[in-house]
Each structure stands twice: as structure tokens, then as C-alpha cells.
C-alpha atoms as a printed R data frame, in Angstrom:
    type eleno elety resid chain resno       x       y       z
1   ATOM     1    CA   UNK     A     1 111.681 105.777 192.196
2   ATOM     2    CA   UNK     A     2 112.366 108.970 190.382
3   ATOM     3    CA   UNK     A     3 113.689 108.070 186.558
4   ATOM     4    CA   UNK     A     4 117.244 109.504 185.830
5   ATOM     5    CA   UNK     A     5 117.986 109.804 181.413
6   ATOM     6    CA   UNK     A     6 120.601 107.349 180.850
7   ATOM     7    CA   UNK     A     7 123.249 108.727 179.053
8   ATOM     8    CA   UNK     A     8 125.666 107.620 175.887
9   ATOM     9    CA   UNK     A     9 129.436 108.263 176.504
10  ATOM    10    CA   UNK     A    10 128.564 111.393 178.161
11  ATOM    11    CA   UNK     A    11 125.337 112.811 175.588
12  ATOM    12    CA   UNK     A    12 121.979 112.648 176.912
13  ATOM    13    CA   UNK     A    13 119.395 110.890 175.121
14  ATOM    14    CA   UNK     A    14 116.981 113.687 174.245
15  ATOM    15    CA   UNK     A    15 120.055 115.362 173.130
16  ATOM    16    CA   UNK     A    16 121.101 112.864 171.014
17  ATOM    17    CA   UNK     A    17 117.714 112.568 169.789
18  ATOM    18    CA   UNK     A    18 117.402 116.331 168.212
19  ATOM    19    CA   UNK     A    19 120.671 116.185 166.652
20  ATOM    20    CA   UNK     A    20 119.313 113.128 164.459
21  ATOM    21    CA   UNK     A    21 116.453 115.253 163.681
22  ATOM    22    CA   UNK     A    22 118.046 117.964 162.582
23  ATOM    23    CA   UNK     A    23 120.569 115.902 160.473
24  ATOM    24    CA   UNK     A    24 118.473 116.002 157.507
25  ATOM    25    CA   UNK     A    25 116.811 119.248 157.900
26  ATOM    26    CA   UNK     A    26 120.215 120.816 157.337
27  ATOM    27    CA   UNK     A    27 120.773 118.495 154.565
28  ATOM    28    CA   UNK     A    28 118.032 120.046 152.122
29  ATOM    29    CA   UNK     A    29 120.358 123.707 152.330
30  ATOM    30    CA   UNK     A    30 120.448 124.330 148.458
31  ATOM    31    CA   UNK     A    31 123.757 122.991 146.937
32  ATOM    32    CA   UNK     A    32 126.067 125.279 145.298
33  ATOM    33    CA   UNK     A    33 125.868 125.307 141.121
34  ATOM    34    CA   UNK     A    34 127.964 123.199 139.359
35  ATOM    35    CA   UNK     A    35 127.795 120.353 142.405
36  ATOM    36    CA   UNK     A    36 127.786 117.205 140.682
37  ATOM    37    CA   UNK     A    37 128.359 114.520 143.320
38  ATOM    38    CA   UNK     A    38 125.749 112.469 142.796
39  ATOM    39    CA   UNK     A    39 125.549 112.326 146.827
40  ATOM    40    CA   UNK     A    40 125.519 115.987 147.471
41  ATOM    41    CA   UNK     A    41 123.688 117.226 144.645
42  ATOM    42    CA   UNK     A    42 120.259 118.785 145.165
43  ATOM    43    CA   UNK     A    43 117.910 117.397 142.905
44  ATOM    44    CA   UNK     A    44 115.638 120.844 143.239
45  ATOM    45    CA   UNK     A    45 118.147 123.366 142.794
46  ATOM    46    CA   UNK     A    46 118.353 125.367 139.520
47  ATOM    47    CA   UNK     A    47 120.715 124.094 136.171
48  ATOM    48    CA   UNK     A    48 123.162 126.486 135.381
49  ATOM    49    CA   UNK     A    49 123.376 127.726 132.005
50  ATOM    50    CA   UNK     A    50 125.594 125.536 130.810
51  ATOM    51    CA   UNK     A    51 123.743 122.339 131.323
52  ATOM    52    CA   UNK     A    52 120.776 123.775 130.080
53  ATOM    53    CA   UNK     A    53 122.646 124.575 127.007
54  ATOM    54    CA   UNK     A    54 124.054 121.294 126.889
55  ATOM    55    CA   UNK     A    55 120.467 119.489 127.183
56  ATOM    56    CA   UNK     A    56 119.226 121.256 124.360
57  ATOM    57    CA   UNK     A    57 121.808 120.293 122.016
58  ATOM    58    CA   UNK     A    58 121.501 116.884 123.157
59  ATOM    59    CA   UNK     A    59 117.678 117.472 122.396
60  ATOM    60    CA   UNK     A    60 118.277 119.020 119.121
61  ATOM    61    CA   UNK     A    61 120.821 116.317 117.937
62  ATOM    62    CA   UNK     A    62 118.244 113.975 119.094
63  ATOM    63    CA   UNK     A    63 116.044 114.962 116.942
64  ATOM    64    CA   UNK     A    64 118.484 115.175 113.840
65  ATOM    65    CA   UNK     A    65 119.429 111.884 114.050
66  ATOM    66    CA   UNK     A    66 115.865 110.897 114.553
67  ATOM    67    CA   UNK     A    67 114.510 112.588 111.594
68  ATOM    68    CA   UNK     A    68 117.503 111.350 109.407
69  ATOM    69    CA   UNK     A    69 116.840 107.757 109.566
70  ATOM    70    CA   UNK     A    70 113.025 108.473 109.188
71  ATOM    71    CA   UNK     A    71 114.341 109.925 105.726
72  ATOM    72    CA   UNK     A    72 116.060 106.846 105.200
73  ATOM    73    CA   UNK     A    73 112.906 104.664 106.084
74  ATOM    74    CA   UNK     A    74 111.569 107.292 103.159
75  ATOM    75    CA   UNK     A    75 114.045 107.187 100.665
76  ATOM    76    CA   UNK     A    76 113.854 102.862 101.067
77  ATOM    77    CA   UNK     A    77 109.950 102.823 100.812
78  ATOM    78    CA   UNK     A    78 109.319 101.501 104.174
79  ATOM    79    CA   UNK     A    79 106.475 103.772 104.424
80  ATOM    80    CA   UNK     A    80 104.684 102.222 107.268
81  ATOM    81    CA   UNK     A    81 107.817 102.232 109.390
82  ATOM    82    CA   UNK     A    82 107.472 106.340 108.611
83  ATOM    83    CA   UNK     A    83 104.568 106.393 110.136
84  ATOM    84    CA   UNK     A    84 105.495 104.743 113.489
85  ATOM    85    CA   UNK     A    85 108.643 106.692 113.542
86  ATOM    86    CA   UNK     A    86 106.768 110.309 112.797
87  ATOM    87    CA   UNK     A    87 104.677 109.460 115.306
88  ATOM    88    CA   UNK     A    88 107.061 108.902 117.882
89  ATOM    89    CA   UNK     A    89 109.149 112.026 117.121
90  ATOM    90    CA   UNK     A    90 106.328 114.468 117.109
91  ATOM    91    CA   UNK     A    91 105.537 112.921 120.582
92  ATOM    92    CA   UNK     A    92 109.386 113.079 121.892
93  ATOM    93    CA   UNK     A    93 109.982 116.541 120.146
94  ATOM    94    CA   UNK     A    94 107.064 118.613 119.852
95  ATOM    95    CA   UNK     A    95 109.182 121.990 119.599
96  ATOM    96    CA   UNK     A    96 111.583 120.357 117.003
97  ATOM    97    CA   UNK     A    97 112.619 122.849 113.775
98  ATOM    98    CA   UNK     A    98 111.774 119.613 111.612
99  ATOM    99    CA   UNK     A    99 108.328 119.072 112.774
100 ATOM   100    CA   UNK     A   100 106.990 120.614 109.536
101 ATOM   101    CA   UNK     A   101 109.081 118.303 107.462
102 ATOM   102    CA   UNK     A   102 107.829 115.216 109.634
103 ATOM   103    CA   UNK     A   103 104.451 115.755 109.097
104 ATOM   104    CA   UNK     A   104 104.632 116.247 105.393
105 ATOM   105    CA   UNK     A   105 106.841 112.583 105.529
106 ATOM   106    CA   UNK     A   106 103.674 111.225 107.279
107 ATOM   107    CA   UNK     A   107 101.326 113.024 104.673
108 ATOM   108    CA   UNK     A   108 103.828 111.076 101.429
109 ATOM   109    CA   UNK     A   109 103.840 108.033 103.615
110 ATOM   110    CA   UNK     A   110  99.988 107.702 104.134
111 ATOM   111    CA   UNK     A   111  99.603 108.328 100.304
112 ATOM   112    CA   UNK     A   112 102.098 105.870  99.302
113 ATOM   113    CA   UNK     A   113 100.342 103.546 101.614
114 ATOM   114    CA   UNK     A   114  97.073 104.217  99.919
115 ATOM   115    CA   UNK     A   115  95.209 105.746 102.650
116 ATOM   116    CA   UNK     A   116  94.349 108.670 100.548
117 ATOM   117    CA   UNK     A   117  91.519 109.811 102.968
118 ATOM   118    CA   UNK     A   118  94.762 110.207 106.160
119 ATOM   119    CA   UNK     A   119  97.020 111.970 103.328
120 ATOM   120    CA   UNK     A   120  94.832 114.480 102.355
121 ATOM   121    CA   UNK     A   121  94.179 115.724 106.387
122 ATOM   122    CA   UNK     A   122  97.808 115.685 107.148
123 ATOM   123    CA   UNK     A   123  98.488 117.661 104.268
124 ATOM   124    CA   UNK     A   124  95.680 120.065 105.081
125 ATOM   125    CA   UNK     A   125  96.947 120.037 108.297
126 ATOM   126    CA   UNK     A   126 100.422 121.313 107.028
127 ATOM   127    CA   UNK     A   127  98.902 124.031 105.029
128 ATOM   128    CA   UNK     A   128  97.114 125.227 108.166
129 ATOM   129    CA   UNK     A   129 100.074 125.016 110.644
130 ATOM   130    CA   UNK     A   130 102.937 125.497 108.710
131 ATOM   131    CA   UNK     A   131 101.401 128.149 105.649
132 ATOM   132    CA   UNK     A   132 105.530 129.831 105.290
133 ATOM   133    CA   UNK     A   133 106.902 126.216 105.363
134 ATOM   134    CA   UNK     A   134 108.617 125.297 102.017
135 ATOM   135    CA   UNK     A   135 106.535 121.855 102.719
136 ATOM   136    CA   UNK     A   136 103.483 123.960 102.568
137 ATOM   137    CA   UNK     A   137 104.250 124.509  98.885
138 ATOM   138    CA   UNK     A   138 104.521 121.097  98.560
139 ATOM   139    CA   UNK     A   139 101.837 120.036 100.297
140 ATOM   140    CA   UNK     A   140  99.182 122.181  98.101
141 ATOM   141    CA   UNK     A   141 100.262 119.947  95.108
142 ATOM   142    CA   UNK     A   142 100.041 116.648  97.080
143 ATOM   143    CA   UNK     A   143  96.630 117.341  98.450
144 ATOM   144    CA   UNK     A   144  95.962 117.589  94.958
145 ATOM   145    CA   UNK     A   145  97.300 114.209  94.450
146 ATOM   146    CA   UNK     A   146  95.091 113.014  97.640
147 ATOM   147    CA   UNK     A   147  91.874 114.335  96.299
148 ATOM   148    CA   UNK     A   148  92.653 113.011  92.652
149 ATOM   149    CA   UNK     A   149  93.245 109.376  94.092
150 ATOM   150    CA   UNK     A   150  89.654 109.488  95.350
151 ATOM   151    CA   UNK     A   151  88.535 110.290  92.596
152 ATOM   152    CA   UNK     A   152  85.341 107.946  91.285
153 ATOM   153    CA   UNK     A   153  84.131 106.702  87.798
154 ATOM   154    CA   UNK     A   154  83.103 109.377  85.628
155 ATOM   155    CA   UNK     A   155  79.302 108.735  85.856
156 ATOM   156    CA   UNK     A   156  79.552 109.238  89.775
157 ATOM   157    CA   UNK     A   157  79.628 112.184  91.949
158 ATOM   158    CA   UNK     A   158  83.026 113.884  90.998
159 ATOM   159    CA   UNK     A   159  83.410 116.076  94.087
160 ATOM   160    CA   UNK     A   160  86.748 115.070  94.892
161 ATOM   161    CA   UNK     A   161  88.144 115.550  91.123
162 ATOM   162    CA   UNK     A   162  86.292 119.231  91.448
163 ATOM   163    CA   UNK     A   163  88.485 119.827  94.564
164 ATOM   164    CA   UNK     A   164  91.842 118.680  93.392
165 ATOM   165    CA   UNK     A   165  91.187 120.853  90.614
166 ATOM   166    CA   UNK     A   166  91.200 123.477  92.632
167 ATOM   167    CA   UNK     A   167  94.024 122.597  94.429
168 ATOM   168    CA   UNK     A   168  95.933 122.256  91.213
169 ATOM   169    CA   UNK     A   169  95.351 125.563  89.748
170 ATOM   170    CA   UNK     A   170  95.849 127.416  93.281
171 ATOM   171    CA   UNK     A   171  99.347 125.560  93.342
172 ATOM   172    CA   UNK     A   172  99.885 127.066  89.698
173 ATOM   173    CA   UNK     A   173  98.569 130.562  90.884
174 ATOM   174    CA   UNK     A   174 101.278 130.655  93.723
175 ATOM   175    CA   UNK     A   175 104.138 128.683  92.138
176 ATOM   176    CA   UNK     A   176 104.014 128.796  88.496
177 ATOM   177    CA   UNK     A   177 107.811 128.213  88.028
178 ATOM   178    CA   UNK     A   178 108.291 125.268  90.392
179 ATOM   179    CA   UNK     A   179 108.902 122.260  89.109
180 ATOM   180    CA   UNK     A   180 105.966 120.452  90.171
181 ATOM   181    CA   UNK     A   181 104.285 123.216  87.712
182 ATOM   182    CA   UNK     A   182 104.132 120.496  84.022
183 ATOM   183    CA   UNK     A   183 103.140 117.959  86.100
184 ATOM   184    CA   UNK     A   184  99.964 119.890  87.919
185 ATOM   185    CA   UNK     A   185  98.988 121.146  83.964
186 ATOM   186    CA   UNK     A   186  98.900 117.498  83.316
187 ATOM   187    CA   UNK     A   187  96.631 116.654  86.026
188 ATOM   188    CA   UNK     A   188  94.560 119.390  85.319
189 ATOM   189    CA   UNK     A   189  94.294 118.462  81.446
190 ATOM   190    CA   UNK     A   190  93.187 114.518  82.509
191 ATOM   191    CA   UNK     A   191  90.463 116.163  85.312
192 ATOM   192    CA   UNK     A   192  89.011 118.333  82.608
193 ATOM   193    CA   UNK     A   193  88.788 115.263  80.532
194 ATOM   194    CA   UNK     A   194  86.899 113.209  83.229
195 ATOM   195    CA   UNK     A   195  84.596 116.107  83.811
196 ATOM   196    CA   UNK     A   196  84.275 116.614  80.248
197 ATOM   197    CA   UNK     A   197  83.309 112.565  80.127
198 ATOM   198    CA   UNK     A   198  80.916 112.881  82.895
199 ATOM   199    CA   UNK     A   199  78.907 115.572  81.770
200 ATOM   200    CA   UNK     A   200  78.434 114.186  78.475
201 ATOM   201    CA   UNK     A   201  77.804 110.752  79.813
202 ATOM   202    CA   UNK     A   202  75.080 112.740  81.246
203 ATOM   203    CA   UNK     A   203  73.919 113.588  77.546
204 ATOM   204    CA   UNK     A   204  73.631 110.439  76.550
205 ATOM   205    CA   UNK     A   205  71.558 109.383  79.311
206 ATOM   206    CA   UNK     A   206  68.782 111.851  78.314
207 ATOM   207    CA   UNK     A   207  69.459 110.827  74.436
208 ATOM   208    CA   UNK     A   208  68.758 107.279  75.173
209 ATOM   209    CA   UNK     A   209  65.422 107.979  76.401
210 ATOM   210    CA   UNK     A   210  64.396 110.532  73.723
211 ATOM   211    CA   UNK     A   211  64.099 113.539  76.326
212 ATOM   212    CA   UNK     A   212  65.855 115.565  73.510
213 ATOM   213    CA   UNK     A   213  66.135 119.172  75.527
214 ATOM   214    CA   UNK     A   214  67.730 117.665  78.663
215 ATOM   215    CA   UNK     A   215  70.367 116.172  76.330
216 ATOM   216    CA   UNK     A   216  71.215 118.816  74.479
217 ATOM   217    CA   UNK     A   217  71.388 120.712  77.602
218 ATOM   218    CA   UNK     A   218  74.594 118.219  78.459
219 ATOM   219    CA   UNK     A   219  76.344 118.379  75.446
220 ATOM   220    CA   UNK     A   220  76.059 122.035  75.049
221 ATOM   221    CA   UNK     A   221  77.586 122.559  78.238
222 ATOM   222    CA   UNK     A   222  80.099 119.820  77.332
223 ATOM   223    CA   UNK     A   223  81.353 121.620  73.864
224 ATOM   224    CA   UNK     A   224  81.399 125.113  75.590
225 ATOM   225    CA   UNK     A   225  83.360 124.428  78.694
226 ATOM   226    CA   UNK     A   226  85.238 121.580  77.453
227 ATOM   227    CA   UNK     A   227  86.380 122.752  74.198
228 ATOM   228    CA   UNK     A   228  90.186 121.485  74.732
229 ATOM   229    CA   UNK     A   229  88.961 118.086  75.362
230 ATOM   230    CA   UNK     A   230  88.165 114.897  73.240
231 ATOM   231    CA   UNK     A   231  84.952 115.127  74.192
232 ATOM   232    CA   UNK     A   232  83.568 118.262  72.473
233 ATOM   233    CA   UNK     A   233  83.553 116.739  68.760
234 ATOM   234    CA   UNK     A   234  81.625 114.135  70.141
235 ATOM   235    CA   UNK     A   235  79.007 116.239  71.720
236 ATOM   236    CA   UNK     A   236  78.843 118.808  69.037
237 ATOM   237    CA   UNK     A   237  77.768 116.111  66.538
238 ATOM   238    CA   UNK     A   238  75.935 115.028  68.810
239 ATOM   239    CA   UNK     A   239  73.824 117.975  69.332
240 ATOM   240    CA   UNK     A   240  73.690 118.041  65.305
241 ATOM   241    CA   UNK     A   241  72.131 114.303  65.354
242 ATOM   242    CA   UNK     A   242  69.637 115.551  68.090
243 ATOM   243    CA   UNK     A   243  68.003 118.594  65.839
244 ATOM   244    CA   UNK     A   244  67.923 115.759  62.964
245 ATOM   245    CA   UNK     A   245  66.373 112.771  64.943
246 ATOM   246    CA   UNK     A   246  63.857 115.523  66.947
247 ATOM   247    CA   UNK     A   247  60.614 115.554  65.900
248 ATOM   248    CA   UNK     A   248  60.170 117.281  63.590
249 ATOM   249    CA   UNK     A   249  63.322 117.609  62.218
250 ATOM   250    CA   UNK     A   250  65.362 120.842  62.455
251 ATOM   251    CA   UNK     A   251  67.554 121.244  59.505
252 ATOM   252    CA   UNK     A   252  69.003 124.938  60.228
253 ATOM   253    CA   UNK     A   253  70.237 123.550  63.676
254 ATOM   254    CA   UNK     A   254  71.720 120.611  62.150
255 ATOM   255    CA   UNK     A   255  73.386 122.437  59.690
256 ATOM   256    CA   UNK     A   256  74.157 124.975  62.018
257 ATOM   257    CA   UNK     A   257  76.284 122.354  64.555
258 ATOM   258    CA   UNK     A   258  77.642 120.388  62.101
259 ATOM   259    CA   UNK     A   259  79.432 123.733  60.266
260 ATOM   260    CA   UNK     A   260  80.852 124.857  63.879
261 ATOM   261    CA   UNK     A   261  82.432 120.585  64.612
262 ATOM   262    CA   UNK     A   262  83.588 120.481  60.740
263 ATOM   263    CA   UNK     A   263  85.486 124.065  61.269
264 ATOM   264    CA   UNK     A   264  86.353 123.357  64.786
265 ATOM   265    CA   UNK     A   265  87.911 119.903  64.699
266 ATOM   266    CA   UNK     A   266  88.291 119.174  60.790
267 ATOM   267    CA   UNK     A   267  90.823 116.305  61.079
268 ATOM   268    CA   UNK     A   268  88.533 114.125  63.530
269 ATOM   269    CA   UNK     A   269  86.663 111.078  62.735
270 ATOM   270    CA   UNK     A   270  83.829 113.690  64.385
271 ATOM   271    CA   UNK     A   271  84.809 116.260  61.768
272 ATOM   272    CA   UNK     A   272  83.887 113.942  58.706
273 ATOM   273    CA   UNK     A   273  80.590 112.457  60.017
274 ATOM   274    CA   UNK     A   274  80.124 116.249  60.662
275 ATOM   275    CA   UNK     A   275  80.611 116.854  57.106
276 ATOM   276    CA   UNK     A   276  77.875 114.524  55.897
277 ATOM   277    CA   UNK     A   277  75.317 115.535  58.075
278 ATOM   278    CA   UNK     A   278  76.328 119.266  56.950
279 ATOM   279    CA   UNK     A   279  75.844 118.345  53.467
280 ATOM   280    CA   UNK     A   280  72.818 116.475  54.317
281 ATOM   281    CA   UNK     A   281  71.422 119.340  55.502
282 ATOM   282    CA   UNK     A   282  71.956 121.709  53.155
283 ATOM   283    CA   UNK     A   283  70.538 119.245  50.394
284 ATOM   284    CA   UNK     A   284  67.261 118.996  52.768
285 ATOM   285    CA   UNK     A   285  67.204 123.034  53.381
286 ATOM   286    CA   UNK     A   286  67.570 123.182  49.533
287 ATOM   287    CA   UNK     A   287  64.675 121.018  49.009
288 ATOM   288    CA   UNK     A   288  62.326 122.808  51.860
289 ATOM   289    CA   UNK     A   289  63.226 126.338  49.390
290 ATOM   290    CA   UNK     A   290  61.894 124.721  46.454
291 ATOM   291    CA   UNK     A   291  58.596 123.654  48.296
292 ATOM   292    CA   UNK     A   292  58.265 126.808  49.329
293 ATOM   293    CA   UNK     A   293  58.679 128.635  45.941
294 ATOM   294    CA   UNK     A   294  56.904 125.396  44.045
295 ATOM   295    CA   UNK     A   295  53.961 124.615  46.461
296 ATOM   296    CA   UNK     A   296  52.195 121.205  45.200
297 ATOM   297    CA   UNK     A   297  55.563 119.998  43.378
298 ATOM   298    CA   UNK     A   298  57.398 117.661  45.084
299 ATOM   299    CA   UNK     A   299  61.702 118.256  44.018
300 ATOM   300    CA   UNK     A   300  62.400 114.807  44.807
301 ATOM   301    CA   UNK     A   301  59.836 113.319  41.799
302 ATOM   302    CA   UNK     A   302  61.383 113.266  38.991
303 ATOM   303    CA   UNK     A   303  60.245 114.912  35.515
304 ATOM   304    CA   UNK     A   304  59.187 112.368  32.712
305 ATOM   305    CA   UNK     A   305  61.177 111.665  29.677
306 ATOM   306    CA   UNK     A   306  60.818 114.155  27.100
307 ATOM   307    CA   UNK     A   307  59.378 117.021  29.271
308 ATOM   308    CA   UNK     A   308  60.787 120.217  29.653
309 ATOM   309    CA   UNK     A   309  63.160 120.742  32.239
């Protein structure tokens, strides 16, 4: 039997066949711009300039609104929720004009938090990305802040005070008129006074054991470099009681450091004790003079009654 195509109302099957394959073939022809039926619309084809104008603003107002309630969460002290949000934006809007300001809400937020070690990379981090940002300004005084909060005891390794020290005085260099200026002099003024502290805690150490040299050594270096602190009195009489407990005893020094603390900080409680080791010391250097001229006579005996004087 020889096999005849049956046919549809007239269309042959392997007709009707290729039509329905090229149904959707002709269905991918690009769609003309500004088709918007969601039926007819190619998914592939170019935006026009108007909707990619009109997804950036939506972008950009994102973003605003975004970064306004994370100033909010800021301005309330929720400063973990900051540090979700920040997160999240920097993620969603990585081009965003307010990415500099983010960050440095994430650097505040991780200080306020305590997590001094975070703070003080984010804020480096801002200094490195951002250096024309006004948060960069900013962000040289907090890193200050960051270093000074790790900060240990005076009689330990004071690395980080060193460091926010620095920081300090380069924010002073660059800004000396902002406002943030007094308070950076103040921090300055109490890190001088902690390495002022350390280094004559150092003194004392070597005092305590009688190594004489190595302790004046400290509190030398202590008077010279920190002569606007409260710690220079103390270690310039201290270097006086050094030269008088040495053995033996060396009354020119004594005299010598006990004149520059009673002329250098005459109202202190330094200043006084100063004064009597001064005087002290001249009465001694007085008596060494008359040995000298007298040899065999001791000044301190005295003459007997009824001898020539």
C-alpha cells in the first residue's frame, strides 16, 4: 500500500509542521524601542535612554534614602545597626557618591562600639581611598582617637600612643584651623604626659636597684624632652638625689640640678625640696673649700671656749 499525507482542512501535514517551527523563530525579530507590552517586549534588546536615565535615578535615590536612615541609626546611637546597614549599602551601591561618607559611619560606629582595632583600618582605609574626601580630614583625627584607645599602661610598650601622636600632629600640620584643632592639642598634651610617665617610670626602675647611670639616663631624657610636663620637676630632683645618694657623693652635680628645678619650676612642691638640697649643697661644697685650704682641720668641730676664733 503506498502511504498518502493526510491532510487538515486542506494543509498538509509537513506543511503545517514548518509553519510551527518557524513561529518562534520569527518571534525573537528585535522589538522596536519603547515596546513595553510585557508580551511583546524583547527581553535582549537595548534600553533607550530614557529608561536608563530613569534607573539611575531610581539607583541614586536609592541610595539617598538608604544612607539617610543609616544617619539616623547614627545620630540615635544604634551603632551596631550602622554597621549592618553600611554593609549592605556598600554591597547594593558600590558606585554610590556617599560611599566615602558610609565608610567613615562604619569607622565612628566600630569606635563607638569599642572595637578600636576595626576603627582604626576603616579609617586607614578612608585615608587611602578617599585622600580629597572631606571625611579624609576627619578620619586623620579619628585614627588618632583609634590608636589612643589602645593605648596601654604607662610602664608597657606605648607603640600605639607613639602613633596617634603622630596622627595628631599630622592632622594639626594639614588643618590647623579646623575645629577638631583644641581638641587634638589636648590629646597631644595628655600623650606627652604618658610618655613623659613612662620614661621616668623607667628611672625609677634603675634607682630602685642602685644602677645609678641607667637612671639618670631616664630622667635626663625625661626633663629634656618633657619639659612641659608634670613629670620633669620630678625627674630633675631626682637626678639631684642621685649625684647625692651615689657613691661617693657629688655635690657640684647636686647643686648643679637642684639650681636648674628651683629656677625652672619655683612654685612646685619639687621646687622647694629642690631648694634644700641646693642649700645643702652649697653648705657641703663650702665645707670641702675649707678642707682644702685647712688640711687636718675638720670645719664641722667646733673651737673650744675661750680660743681664738
Amino acid at each position: 500500500m503506498i502511504f498518502k499525507p493526510a491532510r487538515l482542512r486542506g494543509v498538509c501535514l509537513p506543511v503545517l509542521a514548518a509553519l510551527l517551527f518557524l513561529a518562534p523563530v520569527a518571534g525573537c525579530a528585535r522589538r522596536p524601542r519603547g515596546d513595553t507590552d510585557p508580551v511583546t517586549a524583547d527581553p535582549n534588546a537595548e534600553p533607550t535612554s530614557e529608561e536608563v536615565e530613569a534607573e539611575v535615578k531610581a539607583a541614586r535615590d536609592a541610595a539617598s534614602t538608604q544612607m539617610s536612615y543609616i544617619r539616623e541609626l547614627f545620630e540615635d546611637g544604634h551603632f551596631y545597626d550602622v554597621t549592618l546597614e553600611v554593609r549592605n549599602f556598600v554591597k547594593v551601591h558600590p558606585g554610590s557618591r556617599y560611599l566615602d561618607e558610609a565608610w567613615f559611619l562604619l569607622a565612628r560606629a566600630e569606635y563607638e562600639e569599642g572595637n578600636f582595632l576595626d576603627a582604626e583600618d576603616r579609617f586607614r582605609r578612608i585615608l587611602r581611598d578617599f585622600p580629597q574626601s572631606d571625611y579624609a580630614r576627619d578620619s586623620l583625627y579619628y585614627l588618632g582617637l583609634a590608636l589612643l584607645s589602645q593605648s596601654r599602661k604607662a610602664e608597657l610598650d606605648q607603640t600605639e600612643t607613639e602613633a596617634a601622636q603622630v596622627q595628631f600632629r599630622s592632622f594639626l600640620t594639614r588643618y590647623p584651623d579646623n575645629e577638631l584643632a583644641p581638641r587634638a592639642e589636648e590629646h597631644i598634651r595628655t600623650i606627652r604626659e604618658k610618655l613623659a610617665e613612662k620614661t621616668y617610670k623607667n628611672g625609677e626602675t634603675y634607682r630602685k636597684i642602685k644602677s645609678w647611670s641607667a637612671a639618670r639616663y631616664y630622667y635626663e631624657q625625661t626633663y629634656l624632652d618633657f619639659r612641659n610636663t608634670s613629670w620633669a620637676p620630678r625627674a630633675g630632683l631626682r637626678m639631684a638625689e642621685t649625684y647625692r645618694k651615689g657613691k661617693p657623693r657629688n655635690w657640684n652635680d647636686v647643686a648643679r640640678w637642684s639650681a636648674r628645678v628651683v629656677a625652672d619650676f619655683p612654685d612646685t612642691p619639687e621646687g622647694v625640696s629642690a631648694q634644700k638640697l641646693l642649700d645643702e649643697a652649697t653648705h657641703e661644697m663650702e665645707l670641702e673649700d675649707e678642707r682644702l685650704r685647712n688640711p687636718g682641720v675638720d670645719p664641722d668641730d667646733e673651737p673650744e671656749a675661750g680660743a681664738p676664733r
